[in-house]
N, C-alpha and C positions, 0 to 999 in steps of 0.2 A: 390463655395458652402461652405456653413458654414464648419467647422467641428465638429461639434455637431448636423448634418441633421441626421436623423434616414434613415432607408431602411425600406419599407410596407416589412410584413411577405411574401404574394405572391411575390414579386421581391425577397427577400432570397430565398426562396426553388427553384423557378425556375430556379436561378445561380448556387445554389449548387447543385440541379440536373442534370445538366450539358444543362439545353433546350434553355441557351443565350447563347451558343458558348462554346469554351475552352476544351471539351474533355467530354467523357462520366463521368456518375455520379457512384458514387458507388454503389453496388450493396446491395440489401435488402435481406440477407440471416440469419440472427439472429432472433433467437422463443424466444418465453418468457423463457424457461429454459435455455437457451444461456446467457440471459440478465444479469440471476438470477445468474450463474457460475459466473460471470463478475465482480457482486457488489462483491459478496464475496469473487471472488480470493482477489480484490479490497481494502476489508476492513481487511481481517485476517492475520496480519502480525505477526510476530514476537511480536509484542504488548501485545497478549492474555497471552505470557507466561510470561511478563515481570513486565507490568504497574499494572496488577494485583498486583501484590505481593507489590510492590513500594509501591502502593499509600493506602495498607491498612497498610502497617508500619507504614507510614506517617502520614496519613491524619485522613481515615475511620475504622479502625481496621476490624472486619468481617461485619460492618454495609456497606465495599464498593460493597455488594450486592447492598445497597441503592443506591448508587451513580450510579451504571449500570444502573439501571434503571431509572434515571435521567436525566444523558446523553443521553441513548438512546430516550428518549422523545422529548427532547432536538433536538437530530438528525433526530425526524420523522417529526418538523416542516422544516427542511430547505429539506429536502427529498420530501415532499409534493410541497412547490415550484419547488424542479429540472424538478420531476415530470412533475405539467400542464406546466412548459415551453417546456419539451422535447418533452409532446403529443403536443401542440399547431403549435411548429415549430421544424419539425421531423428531422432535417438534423444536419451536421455535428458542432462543437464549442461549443458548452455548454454554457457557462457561456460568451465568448466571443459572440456570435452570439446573445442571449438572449438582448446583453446589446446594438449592434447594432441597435435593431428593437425598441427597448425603450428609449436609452440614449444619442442615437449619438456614430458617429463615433471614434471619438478623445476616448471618453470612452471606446469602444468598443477596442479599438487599445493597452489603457494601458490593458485594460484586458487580451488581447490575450496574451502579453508578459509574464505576469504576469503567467496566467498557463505554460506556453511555458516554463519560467524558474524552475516554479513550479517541472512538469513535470520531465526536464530532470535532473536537480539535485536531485530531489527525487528519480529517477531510478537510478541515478548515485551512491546515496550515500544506498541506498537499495540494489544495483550490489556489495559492498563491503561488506556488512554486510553479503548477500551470501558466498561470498570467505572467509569469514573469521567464518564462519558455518562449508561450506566445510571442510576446514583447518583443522578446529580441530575436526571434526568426523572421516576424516583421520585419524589424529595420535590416537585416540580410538582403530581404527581397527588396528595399527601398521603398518600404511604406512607414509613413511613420504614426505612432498613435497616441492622440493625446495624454503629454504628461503629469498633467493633474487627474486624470481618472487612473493610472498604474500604480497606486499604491494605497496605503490607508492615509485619513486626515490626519495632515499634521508632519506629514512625511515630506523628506525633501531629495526631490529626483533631479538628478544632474544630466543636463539635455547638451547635446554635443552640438558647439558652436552657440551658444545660447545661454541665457544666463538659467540657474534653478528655479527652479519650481517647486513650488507645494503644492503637494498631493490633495484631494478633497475624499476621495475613495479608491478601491478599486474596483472596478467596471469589469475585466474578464473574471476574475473570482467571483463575482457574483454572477453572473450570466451562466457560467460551465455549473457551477451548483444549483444554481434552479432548471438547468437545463436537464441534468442529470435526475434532480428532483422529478420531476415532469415524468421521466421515462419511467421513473419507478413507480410512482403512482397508475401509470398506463398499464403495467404489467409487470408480471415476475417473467414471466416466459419470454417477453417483448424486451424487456431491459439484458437480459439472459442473451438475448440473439444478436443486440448490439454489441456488447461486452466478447461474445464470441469473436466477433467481427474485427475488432479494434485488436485482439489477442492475435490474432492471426497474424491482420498486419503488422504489430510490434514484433512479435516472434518471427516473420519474415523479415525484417527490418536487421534484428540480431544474426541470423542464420546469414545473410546476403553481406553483414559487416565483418560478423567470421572470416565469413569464407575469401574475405577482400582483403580480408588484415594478413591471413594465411602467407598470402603473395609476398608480404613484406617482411616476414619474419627473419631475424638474424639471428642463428642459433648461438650466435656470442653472448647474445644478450642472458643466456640463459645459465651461461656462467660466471660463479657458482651459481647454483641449483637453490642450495641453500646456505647463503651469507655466514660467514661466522659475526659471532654475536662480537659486537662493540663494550660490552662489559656491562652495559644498562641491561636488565630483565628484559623482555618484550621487545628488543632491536637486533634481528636475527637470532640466527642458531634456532633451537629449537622454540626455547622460549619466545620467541619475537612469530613462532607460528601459531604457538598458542595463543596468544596475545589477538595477533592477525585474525585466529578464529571465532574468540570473542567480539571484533568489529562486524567481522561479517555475517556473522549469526542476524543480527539486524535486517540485514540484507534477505534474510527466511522468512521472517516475521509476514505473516497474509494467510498462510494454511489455515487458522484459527477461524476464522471470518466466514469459512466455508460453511463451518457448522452452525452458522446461525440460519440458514437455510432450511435445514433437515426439514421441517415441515411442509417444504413444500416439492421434496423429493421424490419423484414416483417410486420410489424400491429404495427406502433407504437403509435398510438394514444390509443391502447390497452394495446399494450405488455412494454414499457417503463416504465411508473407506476406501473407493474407489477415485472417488476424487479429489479428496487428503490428501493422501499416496501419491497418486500419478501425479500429480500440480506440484508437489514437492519434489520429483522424482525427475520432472520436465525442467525446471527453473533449476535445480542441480546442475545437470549435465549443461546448460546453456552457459552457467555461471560458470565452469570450468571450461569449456572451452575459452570464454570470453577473458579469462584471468590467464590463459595459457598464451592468447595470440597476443592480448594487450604488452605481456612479458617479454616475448620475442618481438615485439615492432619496436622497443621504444629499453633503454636501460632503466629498471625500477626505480633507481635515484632518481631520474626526469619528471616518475611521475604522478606525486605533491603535488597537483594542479586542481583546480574546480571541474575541471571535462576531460580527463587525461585520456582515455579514448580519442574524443574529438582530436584532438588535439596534435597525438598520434599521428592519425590519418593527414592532418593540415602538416605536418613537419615533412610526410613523405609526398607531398605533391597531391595527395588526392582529395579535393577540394570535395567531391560529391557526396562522400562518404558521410564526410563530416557534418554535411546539411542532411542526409538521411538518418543519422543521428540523432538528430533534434528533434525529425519524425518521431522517431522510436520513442522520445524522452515524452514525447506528448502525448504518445498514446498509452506509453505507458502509467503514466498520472491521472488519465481519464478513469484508466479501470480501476486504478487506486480510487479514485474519488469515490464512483460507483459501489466499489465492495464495500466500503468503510459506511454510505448513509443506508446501504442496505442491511449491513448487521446492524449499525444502530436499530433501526427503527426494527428489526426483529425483535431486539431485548425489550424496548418497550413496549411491545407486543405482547409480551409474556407476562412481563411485569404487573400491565392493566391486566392480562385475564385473570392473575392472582391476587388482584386487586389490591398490592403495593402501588399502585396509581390508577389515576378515576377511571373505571371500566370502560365507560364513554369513548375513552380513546381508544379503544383496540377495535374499532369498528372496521367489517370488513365490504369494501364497496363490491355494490349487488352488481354490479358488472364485469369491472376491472379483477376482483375478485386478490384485491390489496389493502395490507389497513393504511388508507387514503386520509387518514386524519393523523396521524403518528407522523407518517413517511412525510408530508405537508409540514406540519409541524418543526421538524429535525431540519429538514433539507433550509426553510426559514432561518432557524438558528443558525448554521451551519455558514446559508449567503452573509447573514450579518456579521459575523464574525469573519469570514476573509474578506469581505469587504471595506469592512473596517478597526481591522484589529491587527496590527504591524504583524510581520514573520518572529520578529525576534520572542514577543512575549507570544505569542502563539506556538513558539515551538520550546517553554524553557519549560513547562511543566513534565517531570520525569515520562509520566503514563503514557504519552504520547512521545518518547524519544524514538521507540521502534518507528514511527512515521515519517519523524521531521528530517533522522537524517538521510534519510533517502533526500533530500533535499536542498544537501550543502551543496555552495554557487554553483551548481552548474551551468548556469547562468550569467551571463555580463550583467544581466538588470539589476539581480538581486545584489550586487558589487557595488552598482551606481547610485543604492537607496540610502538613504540612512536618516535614521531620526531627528526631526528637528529640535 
């Protein structure tokens, strides 16, 4: 057979089904507000507190209102395709499976990889950016946590009052990825209702910071609107929003992830485009608020910083805000972590029942009614690599830059690391 023969959509769903042999299929337990949790744990990373502030220093001054909404336009045309591809062909691989029934195999195969790496380095190097959240909300509260276990071997962590230390691993990167391993193996429905949980409180965490930052705003700050350009391309004026809107596009990236779900969607010729859309639609409107009040608290040149939000808040007296903050950054990297081992181990779901990898692996547990050997598998790689694989080369390969940089310093930790 060529390698470039395509597979008719009826032969995909029926294999991924489970009704050509191999083991039962996954189970359809996900509602459209399942869906909708998903995009957003998905898309709300650490980013919102971050890239804001970046790219109106840089780029858009308070005009990177503009730019959110550009991006996000931007974001609703390829959203739109995940979309009819995920209602057309409801089962598991996304982007992988999509390219099987259209472009051939061979294609299909680099793709799979492709997310497959995507995926676990994204988790991997988001699983650090965790720990190193953690880390320093600890030392906030005056707890402190050993320095040799914060970072990967080899690393050398500078302890306040103390001399350096080198690192042997790190301990919360592995712990939050097996931990989230764990859940997923437990359940699609059960990890779904966590993920729900943690969305909530992050998105009340933003809405509650909104609405605080609100109070502070100096409508000085907001002019001009939008900067004249400094003579460089991409630093104000208009070009400096398009520019702005290419940083923040980043900041979208997670809609994608959704669809590697579909099979286990109760209506998904329904409910998948329902929660593409809306997850996109919701993390939009948050992201312009949040680029609107960070604009009016603070003058855009300020704020070039690793936490310019935070930061914000600590310049105007309000100390509590800014420790709610750091909530928000944590739980927002949790559902990151989560969405990222969950598409993984969907692709190689797919992959095995196509038997581009050993069918063995897509086995689905007769209880949990998850492929418990896949998901096991990934979430392993995944610990070992933030546990012992620095941020820097974790986050240099291209595939995975839509992940890492949700994850520039917002952090003190990751400031006080550096390679030995």
């Amino acid at each position: 057979m060529s390698i470039f023969a395509t597979k008719p959509i009826e032969r995909i769903t029926r294999e991924q089904l489970g009704e050509a042999g191999g083991g039962g299929g996954l189970q359809r337990v996900l509602g459209p507000a399942q869906l909708v949790m998903l995009g957003v744990g998905a898309i709300i990373g650490t980013g919102i507190f971050v890239l804001t502030g970046q790219a109106a220093a840089a780029n858009a001054g308070p005009a990177i209102v503009i730019s959110m909404v550009l991006a996000g336009l931007t974001s609703v045309l390829a959203a739109l395709c995940y979309s009819e591809f995920a209602a057309s062909v409801p089962v598991a691989g996304s982007a992988y499976t999509y390219a099987y029934a259209t472009l051939g195999e061979f294609v299909a195969w680099v793709i799979g990889w492709d997310l497959i790496l995507e995926y676990a380095l994204g988790a991997a190097t988001v699983a650090v950016g965790w720990s190193g959240i953690l880390i320093t909300r600890l030392g906030q509260l005056g707890l402190t946590f050993p320095a040799a276990l914060s970072a990967a071997p080899g690393t050398v962590v500078q302890v306040a009052g103390g001399d350096p230390v080198t690192a042997v691993l790190n301990l919360p990167a592995i712990l939050v990825t097996v931990a989230v391993t764990l859940l997923l193996v437990a359940g699609v429905s059960e990890s779904a209702s966590v993920n729900s949980v943690i969305v909530v409180i992050k998105v009340a965490v933003l809405i509650i910071v909104i609405a605080a930052g609100a109070l502070f705003v100096d409508p000085a700050n907001w002019h001009p609107f939008i900067p004249p350009n400094t003579g460089t391309f991409g630093e104000y004026g208009w070009s400096g929003i398009l520019r702005g809107a290419g940083v923040i596009f980043f900041a979208y990236i997670g809609f994608d992830a959704v669809s590697t779900s579909a099979q286990e969607a109760r209506n998904p010729q329904r409910d998948m485009p329902r929660g593409i859309l809306w997850s996109l639609a919701i993390c939009a409107v948050l992201y312009m608020a949040t680029a609107f009040v960070i604009t009016g608290m603070a003058n855009y040149r300020d704020l070039d910083t690793g936490a310019p939000l935070a930061e914000a808040f600590s310049a105007s007296g309000v100390e509590w805000a800014a420790r709610l903050i750091s909530l928000g950054a944590i739980c927002g990297i949790t559902t990151v972590i989560l969405v990222l081992l969950l598409g993984q181990s969907r692709v190689l779901f797919a992959m095995s029942r196509d038997r581009l990898l050993p069918p063995g692996l897509a086995r689905v547990h007769p209880t949990y009614g998850t492929p418990w050997l896949i998901t096991a598998m990934t979430g392993g790689v995944v610990a070992i690599l933030a546990g012992f694989v620095p941020l820097s080369k974790l986050s240099e390969p291209n595939s995975v830059r839509t992940s890492s940089v949700r994850l520039e310093p917002i952090s003190p930790v990751m400031q006080r690391i550096s390679p030995a």
